[in-house]
C-alpha positions as CSV (number, residue, x, y, z in Angstrom):
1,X,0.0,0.0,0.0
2,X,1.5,3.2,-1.0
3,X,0.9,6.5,0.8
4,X,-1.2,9.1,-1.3
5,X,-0.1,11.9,0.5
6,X,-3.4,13.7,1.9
7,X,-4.5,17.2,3.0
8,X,-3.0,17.3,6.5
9,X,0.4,16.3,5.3
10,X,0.5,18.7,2.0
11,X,0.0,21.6,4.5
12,X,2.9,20.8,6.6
13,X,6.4,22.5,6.7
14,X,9.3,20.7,4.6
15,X,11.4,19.8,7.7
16,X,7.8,18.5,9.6
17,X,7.7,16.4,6.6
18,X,10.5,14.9,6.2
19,X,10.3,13.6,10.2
20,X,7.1,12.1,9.7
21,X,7.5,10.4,6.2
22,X,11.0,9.0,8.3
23,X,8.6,8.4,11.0
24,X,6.0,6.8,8.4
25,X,8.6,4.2,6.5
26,X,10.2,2.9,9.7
27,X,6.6,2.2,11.6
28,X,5.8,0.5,8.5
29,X,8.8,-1.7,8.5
30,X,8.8,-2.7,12.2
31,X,4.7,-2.9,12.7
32,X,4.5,-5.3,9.1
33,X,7.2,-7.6,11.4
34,X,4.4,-7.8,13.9
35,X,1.9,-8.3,11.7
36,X,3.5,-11.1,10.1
37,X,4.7,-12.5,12.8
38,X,2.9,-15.9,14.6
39,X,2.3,-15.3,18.0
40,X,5.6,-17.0,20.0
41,X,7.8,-15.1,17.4
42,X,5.3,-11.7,18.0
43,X,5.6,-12.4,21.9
44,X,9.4,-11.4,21.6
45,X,9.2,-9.1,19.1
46,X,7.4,-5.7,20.8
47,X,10.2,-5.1,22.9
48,X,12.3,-5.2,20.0
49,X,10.9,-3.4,17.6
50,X,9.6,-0.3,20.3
51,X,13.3,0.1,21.7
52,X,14.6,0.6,17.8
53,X,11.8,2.9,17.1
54,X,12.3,5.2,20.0
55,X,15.9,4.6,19.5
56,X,16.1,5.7,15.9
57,X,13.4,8.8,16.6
58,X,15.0,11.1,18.7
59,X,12.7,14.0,17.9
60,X,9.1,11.7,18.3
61,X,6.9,13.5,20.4
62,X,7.3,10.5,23.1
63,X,10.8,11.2,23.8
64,X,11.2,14.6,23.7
65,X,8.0,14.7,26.2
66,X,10.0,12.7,29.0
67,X,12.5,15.4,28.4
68,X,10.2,18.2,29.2
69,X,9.1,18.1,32.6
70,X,6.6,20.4,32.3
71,X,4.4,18.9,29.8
72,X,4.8,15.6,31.4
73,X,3.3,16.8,34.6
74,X,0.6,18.5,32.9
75,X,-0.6,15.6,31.1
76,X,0.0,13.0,33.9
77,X,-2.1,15.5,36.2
78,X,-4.7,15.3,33.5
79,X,-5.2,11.2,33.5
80,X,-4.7,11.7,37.0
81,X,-8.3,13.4,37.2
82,X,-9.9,10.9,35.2
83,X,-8.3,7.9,37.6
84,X,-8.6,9.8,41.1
85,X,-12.1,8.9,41.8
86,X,-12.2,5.8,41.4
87,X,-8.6,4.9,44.0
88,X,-8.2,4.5,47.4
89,X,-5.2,5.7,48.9
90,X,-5.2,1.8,50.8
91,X,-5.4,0.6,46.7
92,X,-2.5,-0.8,44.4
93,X,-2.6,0.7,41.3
94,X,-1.3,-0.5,37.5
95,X,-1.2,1.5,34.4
96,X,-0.2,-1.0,31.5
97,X,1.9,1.2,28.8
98,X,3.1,3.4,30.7
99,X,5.5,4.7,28.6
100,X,7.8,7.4,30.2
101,X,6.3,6.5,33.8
102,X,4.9,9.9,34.6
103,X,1.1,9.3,35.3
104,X,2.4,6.4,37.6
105,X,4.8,8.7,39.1
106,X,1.6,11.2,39.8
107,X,-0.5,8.4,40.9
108,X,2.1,7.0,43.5
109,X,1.1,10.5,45.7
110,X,-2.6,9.0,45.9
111,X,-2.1,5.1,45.8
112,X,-0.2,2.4,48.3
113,X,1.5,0.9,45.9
114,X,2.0,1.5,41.5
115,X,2.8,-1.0,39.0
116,X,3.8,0.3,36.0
117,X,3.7,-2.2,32.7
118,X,5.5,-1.6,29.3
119,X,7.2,-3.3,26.7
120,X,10.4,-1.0,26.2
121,X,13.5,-0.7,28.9
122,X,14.2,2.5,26.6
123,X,11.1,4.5,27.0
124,X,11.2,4.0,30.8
125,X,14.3,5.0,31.7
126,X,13.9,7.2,35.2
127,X,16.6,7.0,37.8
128,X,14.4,9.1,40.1
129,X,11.3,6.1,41.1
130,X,9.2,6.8,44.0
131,X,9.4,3.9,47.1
132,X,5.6,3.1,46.1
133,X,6.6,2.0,42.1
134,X,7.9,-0.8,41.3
135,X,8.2,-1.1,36.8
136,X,7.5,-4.6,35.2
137,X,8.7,-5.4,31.6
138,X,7.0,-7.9,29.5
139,X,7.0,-9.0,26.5
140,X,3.5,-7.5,25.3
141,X,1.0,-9.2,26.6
142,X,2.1,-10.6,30.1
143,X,1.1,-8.7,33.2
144,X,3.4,-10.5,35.7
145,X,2.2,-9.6,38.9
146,X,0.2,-11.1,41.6
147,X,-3.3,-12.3,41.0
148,X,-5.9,-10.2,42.1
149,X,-3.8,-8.1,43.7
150,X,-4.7,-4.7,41.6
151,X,-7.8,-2.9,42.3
152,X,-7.6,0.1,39.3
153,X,-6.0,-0.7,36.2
154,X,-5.5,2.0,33.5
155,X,-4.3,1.9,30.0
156,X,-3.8,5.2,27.4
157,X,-3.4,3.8,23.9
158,X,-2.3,0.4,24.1
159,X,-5.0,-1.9,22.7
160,X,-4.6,-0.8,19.3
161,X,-0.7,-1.4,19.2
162,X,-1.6,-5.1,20.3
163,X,-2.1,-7.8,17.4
164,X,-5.6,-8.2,17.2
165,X,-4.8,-12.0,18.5
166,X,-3.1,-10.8,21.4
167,X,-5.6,-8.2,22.7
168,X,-8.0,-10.8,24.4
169,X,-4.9,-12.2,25.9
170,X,-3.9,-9.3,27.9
171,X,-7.5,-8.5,28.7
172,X,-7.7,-11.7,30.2
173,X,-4.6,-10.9,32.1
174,X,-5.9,-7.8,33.4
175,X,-8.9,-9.4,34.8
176,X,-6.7,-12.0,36.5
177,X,-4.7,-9.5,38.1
178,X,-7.6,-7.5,39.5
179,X,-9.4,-8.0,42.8
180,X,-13.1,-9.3,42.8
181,X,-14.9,-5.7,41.7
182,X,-11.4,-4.1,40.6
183,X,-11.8,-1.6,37.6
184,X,-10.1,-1.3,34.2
185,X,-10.3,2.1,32.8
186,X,-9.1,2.0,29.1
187,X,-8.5,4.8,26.8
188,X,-8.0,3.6,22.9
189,X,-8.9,5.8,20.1
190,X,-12.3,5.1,18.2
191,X,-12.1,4.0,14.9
192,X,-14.6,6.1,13.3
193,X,-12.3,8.8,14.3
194,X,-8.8,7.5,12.8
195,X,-6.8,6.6,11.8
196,X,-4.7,8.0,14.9
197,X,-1.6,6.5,14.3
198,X,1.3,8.1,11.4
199,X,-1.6,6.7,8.7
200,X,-3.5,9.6,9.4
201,X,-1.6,11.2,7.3
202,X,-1.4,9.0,4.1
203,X,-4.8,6.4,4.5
204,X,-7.8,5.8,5.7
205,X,-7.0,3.0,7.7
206,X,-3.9,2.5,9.9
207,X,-1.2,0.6,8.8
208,X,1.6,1.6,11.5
209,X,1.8,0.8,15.0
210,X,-1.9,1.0,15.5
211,X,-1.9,-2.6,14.4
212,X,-6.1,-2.3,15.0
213,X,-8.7,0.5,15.7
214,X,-12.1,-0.9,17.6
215,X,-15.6,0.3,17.7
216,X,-17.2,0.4,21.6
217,X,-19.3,-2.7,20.4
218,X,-16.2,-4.7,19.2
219,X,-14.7,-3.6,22.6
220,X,-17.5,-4.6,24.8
221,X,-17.3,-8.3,23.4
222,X,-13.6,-8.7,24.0
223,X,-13.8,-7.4,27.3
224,X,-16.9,-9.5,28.2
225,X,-14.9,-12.5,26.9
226,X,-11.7,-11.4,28.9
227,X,-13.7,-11.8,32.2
228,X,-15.3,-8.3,32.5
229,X,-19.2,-8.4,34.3
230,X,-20.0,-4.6,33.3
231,X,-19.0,-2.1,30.7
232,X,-19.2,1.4,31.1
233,X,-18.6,4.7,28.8
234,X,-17.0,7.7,30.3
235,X,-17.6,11.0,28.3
236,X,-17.2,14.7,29.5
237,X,-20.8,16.4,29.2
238,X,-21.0,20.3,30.5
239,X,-17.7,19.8,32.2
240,X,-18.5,17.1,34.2
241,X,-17.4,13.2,33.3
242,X,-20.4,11.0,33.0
243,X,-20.7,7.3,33.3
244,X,-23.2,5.9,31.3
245,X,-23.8,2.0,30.0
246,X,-21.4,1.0,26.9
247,X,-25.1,0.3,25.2
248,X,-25.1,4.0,24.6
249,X,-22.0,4.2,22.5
250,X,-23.1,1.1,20.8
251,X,-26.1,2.5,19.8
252,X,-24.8,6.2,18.2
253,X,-22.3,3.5,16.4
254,X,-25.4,2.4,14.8
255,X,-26.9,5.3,13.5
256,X,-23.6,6.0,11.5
257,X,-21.8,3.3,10.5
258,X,-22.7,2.2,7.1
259,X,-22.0,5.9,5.7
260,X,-18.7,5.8,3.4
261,X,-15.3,6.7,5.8
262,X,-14.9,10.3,5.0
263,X,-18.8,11.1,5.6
264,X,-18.7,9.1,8.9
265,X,-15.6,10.4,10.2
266,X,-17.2,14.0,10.0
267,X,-20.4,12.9,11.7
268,X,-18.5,11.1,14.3
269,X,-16.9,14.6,14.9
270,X,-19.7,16.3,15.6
271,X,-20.3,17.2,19.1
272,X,-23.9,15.0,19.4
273,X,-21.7,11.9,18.7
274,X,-18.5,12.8,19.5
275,X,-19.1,12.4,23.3
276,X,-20.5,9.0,22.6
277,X,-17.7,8.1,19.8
278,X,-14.8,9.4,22.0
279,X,-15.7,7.9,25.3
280,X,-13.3,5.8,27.6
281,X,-14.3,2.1,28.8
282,X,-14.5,1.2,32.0
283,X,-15.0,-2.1,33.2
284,X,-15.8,-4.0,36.4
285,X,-14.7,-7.2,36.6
């Protein structure tokens, strides 16, 4: 498949350009290795292929965030919110992907003890851990800790860099790793609203590390199957966030989905959907 070059790349500077179509050919090499990969070689291969990309991407957004301090906090205070009323400070808390560590970091003020889970040793780099935090690498899919043991579990963009094979597998870890009534709140872009990933810019679906975008009603069966009682939508409304049941979402899905990409992506964007569309999961186990 061969990038066609749309809109929102054709009105970027030269030297934007250039990163991204750098950014673009090396996601594509190393997420087709996933893709092709069976599922003992893929099991080894995240790690792998996420150190080289952060490694050979010294300007992607994710490293040079870990380097500012100030937009770390800002956005770690920010998941923080979302997290914070559903934790006791008597709770262990997990946040599987967590990248450069910073909402765990946050979370560690509020929580007895953090787990944070992620594939790549170079991402995670921190010298400066909290007593609280203890950091578990796997492989991708593994969540090696106790079981139930965690009582809030959160994720930001993780499902949809998962092989669509391994994605009930770690939901079915999570639930094992949570106490009786422990939550799993789980943020992963919608994909009547993508592609989210480097795509964006040359397809209409993604084809880098976003190895696959999910509709609420595809969500709410794999995390049914991977041992979840009750699903939930959480979407801002007036300023406040609102739970509501995932039945909702499922039903605005609906009313849209057999319009063509482009004419569905731009109803999904309007605000009477949007807050349906762009709503977190959270489930109960």
């Amino acid at each position: 498949m061969q990038p066609l070059f749309k809109a929102e790349y054709q009105s970027l500077g030269e030297e934007v350009k250039g990163d991204i179509l750098t950014q673009y050919n090396l996601e594509r090499k190393l997420s087709d290795r996933l893709r092709q990969a069976g599922k003992n070689q893929r099991l080894n291969l995240y790690q792998e292929v996420y150190d080289e990309f952060f490694k050979s991407l010294p300007r992607h957004s994710m490293v040079l965030r870990k380097k500012d301090a100030a937009t770390r906090t800002d956005r770690a205070k920010r998941h923080a919110s979302l997290i914070l009323p559903f934790l006791k400070n008597t709770d262990t808390f997990m946040e599987v992907g967590a990248g450069d560590c910073g909402l765990s970091f946050e979370i560690s003020h509020y929580a007895k003890s953090v787990i944070a889970i992620d594939v790549s040793e170079e991402i995670t780099k921190n010298p400066n851990r909290p007593d609280n935090f203890r950091l578990v690498l796997t492989e991708g899919v593994s969540i090696n800790v106790p079981l139930e043991t965690v009582h809030v579990t959160f994720s930001n963009q993780v499902m949809e860099h998962l092989h669509p094979d391994d994605a009930l597998t770690q939901l079915r870890n999570i639930s094992k790793s949570l106490v009786k009534g422990g939550l799993y709140i789980c943020l992963t872009p919608h994909r009547y609203l993508g592609p989210h990933d480097i795509s964006k810019y040359f397809h209409n679906e993604p084809v880098g590390f976003h190895l696959k975008e999910y509709t609420h009603a595809e969500l709410n069966h794999l995390f049914r199957q991977g041992g979840f009682s009750k699903i939930y939508m959480i979407s801002g409304i007036r300023g406040r966030r609102v739970k509501l049941p995932i039945a909702a979402a499922i039903f605005v899905e609906s009313l849209i989905q057999s319009f063509p990409h482009e004419f569905r992506r731009k109803l999904a964007r309007l605000i009477v959907f949007r807050k349906f569309i762009n709503a977190h999961i959270l489930a109960v186990k």
